[in-house]
VMD Tcl script that draws the C-alpha trace (Angstrom):
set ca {
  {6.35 -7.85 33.79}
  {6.48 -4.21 33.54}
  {6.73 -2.21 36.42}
  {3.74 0.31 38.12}
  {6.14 3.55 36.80}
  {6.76 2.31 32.64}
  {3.22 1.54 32.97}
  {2.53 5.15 33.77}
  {5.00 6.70 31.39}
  {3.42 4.08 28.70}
  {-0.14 5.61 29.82}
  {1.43 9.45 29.67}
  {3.29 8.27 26.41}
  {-0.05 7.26 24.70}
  {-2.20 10.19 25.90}
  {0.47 12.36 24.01}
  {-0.07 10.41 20.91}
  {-3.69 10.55 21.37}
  {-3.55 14.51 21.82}
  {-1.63 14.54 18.75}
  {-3.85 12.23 16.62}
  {-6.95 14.79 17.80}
  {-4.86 17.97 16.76}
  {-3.91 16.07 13.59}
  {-7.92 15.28 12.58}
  {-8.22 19.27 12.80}
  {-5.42 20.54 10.58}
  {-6.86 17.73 8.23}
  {-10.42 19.14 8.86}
  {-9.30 22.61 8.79}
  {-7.10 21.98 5.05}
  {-10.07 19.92 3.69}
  {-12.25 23.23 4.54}
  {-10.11 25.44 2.74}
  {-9.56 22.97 -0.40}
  {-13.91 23.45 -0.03}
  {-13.18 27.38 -0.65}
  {-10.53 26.69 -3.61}
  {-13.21 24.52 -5.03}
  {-15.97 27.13 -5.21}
  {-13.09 29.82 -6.20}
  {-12.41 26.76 -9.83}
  {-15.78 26.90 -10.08}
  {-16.48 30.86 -10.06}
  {-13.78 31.13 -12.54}
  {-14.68 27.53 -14.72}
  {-10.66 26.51 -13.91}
  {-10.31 22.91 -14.36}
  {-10.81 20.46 -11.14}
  {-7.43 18.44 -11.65}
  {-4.51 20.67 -11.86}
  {-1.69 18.26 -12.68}
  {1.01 21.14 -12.18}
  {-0.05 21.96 -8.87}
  {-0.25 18.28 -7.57}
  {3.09 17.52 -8.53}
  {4.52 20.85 -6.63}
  {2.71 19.40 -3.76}
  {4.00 16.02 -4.13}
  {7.92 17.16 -4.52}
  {7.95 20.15 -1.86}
  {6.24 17.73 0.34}
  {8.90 15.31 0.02}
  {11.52 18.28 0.65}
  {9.94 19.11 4.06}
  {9.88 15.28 4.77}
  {13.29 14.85 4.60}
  {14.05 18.44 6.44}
  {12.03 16.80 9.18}
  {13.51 13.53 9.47}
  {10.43 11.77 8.22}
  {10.98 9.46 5.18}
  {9.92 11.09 1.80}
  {8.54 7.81 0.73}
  {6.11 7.60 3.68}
  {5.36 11.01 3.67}
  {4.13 11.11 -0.19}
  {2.00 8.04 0.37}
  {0.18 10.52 2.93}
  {-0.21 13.26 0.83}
  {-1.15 11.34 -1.90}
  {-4.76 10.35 -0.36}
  {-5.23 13.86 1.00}
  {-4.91 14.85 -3.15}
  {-7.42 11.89 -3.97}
  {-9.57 12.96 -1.15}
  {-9.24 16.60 -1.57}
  {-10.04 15.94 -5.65}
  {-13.14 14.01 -4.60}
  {-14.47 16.61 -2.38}
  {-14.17 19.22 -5.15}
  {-16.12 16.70 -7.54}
  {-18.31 15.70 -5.15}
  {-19.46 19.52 -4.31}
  {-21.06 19.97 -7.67}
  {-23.22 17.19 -6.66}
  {-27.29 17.64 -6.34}
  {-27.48 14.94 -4.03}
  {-26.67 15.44 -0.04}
  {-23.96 13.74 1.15}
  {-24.78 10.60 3.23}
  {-24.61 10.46 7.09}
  {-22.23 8.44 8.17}
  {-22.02 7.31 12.18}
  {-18.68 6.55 14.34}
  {-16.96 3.14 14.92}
  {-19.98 0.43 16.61}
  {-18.96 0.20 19.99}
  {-18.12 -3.55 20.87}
  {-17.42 -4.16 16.60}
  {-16.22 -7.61 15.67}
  {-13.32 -7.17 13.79}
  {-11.04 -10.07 12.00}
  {-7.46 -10.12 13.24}
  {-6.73 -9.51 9.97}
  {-9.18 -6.64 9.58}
  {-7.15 -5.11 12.51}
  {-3.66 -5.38 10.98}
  {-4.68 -4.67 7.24}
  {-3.07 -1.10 6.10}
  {-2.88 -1.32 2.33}
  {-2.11 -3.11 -0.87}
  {1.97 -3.14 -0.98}
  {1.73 -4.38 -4.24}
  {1.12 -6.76 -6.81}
  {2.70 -9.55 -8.56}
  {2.22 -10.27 -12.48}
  {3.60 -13.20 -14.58}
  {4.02 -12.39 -18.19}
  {5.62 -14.37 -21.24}
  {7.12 -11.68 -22.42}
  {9.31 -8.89 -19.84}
  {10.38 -6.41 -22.23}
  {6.70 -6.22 -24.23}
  {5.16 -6.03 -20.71}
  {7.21 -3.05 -19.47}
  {7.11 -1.71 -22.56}
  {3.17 -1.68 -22.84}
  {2.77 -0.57 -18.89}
  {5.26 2.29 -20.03}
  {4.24 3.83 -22.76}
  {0.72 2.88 -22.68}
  {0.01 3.51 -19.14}
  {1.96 6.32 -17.57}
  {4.08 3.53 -15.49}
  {7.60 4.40 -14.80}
  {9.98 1.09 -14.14}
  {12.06 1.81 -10.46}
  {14.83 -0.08 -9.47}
  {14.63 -3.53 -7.22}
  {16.01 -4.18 -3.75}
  {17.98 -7.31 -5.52}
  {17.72 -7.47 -9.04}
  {17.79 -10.22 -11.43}
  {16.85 -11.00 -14.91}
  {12.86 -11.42 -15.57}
  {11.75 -8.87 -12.83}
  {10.44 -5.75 -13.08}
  {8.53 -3.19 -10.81}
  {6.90 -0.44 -12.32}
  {4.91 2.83 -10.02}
  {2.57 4.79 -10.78}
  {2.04 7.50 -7.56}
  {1.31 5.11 -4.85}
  {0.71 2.14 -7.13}
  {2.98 -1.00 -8.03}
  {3.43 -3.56 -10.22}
  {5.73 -6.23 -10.18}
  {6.41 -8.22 -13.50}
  {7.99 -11.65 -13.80}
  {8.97 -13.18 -16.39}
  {9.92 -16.96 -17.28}
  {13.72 -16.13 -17.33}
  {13.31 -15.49 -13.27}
  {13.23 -18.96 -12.48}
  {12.70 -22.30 -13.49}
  {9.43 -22.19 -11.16}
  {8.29 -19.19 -12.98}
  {8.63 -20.91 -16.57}
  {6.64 -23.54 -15.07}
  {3.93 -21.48 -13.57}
  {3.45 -19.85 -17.10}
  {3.31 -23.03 -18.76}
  {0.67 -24.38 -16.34}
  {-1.34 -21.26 -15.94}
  {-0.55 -18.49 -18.21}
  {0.20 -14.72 -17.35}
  {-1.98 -12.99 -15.19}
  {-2.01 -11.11 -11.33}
  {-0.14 -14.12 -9.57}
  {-0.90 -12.49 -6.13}
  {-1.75 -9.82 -4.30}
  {0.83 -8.53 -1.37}
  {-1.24 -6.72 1.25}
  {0.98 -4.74 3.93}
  {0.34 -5.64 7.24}
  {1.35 -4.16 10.90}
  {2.68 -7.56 12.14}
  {3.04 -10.46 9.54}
  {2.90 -13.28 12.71}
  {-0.17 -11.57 14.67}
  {-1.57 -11.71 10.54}
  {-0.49 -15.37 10.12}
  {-1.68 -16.95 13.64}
  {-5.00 -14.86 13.01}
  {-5.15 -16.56 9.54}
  {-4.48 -19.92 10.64}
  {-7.24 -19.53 13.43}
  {-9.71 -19.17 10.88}
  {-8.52 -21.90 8.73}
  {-6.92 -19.83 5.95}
  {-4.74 -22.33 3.99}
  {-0.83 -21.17 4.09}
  {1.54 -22.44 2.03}
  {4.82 -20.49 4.22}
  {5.74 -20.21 7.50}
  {6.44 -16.31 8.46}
  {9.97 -15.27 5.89}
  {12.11 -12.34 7.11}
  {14.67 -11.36 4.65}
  {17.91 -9.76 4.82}
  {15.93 -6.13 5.36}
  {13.93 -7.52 7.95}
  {10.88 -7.39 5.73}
  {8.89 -10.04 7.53}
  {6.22 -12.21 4.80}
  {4.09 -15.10 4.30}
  {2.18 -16.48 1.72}
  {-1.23 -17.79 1.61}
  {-2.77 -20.84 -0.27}
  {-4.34 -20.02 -3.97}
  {-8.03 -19.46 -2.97}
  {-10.46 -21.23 -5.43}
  {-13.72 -20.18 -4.44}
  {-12.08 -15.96 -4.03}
  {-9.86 -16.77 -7.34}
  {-7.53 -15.06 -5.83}
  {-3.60 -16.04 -4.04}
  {-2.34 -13.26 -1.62}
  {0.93 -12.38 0.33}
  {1.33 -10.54 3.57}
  {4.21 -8.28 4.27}
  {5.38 -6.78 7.37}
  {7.90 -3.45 6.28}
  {9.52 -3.57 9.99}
  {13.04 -2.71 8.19}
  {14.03 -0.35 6.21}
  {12.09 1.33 3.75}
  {13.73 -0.11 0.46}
  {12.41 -1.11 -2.76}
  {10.81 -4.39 -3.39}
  {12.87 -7.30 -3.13}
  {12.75 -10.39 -6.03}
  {13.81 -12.88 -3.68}
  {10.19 -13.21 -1.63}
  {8.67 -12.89 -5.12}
  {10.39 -15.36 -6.42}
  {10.14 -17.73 -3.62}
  {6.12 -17.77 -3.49}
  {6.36 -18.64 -7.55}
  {9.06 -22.02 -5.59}
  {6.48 -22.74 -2.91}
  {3.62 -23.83 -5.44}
  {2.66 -26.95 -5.72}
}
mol new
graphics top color blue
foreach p $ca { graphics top sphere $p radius 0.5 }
foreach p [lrange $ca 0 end-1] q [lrange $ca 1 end] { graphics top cylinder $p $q radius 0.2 }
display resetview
């Protein structure tokens, strides 16, 4: 039990972080107002909306002052990534006849799933495909994807990115259970990983409200911790959980992998 004095401190630690989340919502207020001006400025002078030049100076240089800070690059794009889709949407949205809508604060006394609470993102998601090479290929040079390297690589998997997005190919050479999967299903999205703050706190949650699971919670060698829900039917849909509480490293083929062994 902690004592009356780290429950002060823990009280004075979290008003600081609340102060700072406040001062944060300004500057983000305050840069969204000015990307407002450089809109009108585009439109004054009929310069194009997207300015792919620009977005990838901000993207870089904001990774540069990342890592001068001590805050991981990785992390810190993924930020600045939905300010540029939010600040691009603003600027479209401005030429718009129609007034925005109003929209009202968090419902005091909400219901909100345990999952709802934990949710942050889609990490990524998992594809099987007959064919490795023609898939990468396709995603490639079709697509804009660029193929990064794997936390433990093997033959038959492949993760591709595009910005914040990610793709994970598998192919039948993977693993026996893969070949098999193909064979009884065909290629397609096998599942979608969705990050999550605490993959136990997201699995209890699940199993309250009778989510078939086909894994217990996995932590790999990372400390990644993940766990793997039941194909859904009715949703047509099989999803993952992951917990990032290690180290920020690529993704790793052995959780993939082991979902693909865990089928029935």
């Amino acid at each position: 039990m902690a004592d009356a004095s780290s429950t002060d401190d823990l009280a004075k630690l979290r008003a600081r972080i609340d102060h700072l989340d406040a001062a944060l919502i300004a500057i983000v207020a305050e840069r969204l107002a000015v990307c407002r001006e450089v809109a009108d400025l585009k439109q004054d002078s009929a310069t194009p909306v997207i300015q792919p030049a620009r977005v990838r100076d901000v993207v870089v240089s904001r990774r540069e002052q990342a890592i001068a800070s001590g805050v991981d690059p990785d992390f810190a794009e993924q930020l600045f990534r939905v300010l540029l889709t939010e600040t691009h949407r603003i600027e479209v949205a401005g030429q718009r006849p129609d007034p925005a809508p109003e929209k009202a604060g968090a419902t005091p006394g909400e219901e909100r799933s345990g999952l709802d609470t934990v949710a942050s993102r889609v990490d990524h998601v998992v594809i099987a495909v007959h064919d490795l090479a023609a898939a990468v290929d396709s995603l490639r040079n079709r697509f804009g994807f660029h193929e990064v390297a794997l936390n433990d690589p093997r033959p038959g998997v492949a993760a591709l990115t595009a910005g914040g997005v990610t793709l994970v190919l598998v192919g039948p050479q993977a693993s026996p259970a893969v070949a098999a999967y193909l064979q009884r299903r065909g290629a397609g999205v096998q599942h979608v990983a969705i990050e999550v703050l605490n993959a136990g706190y997201a699995r209890a949650c699940l199993a309250d409200a009778g989510a078939q699971l086909l894994t217990e919670v996995v932590v790999d060698d990372d400390g990644h911790e993940q766990f793997f829900a039941a194909d859904d039917p009715a949703a047509g849909v099989q999803l993952g959980f992951i917990s990032r509480t290690g180290h920020r490293v690529a993704v790793g083929t052995a959780n993939v992998i082991r979902l693909f062994e865990s089928l029935p």
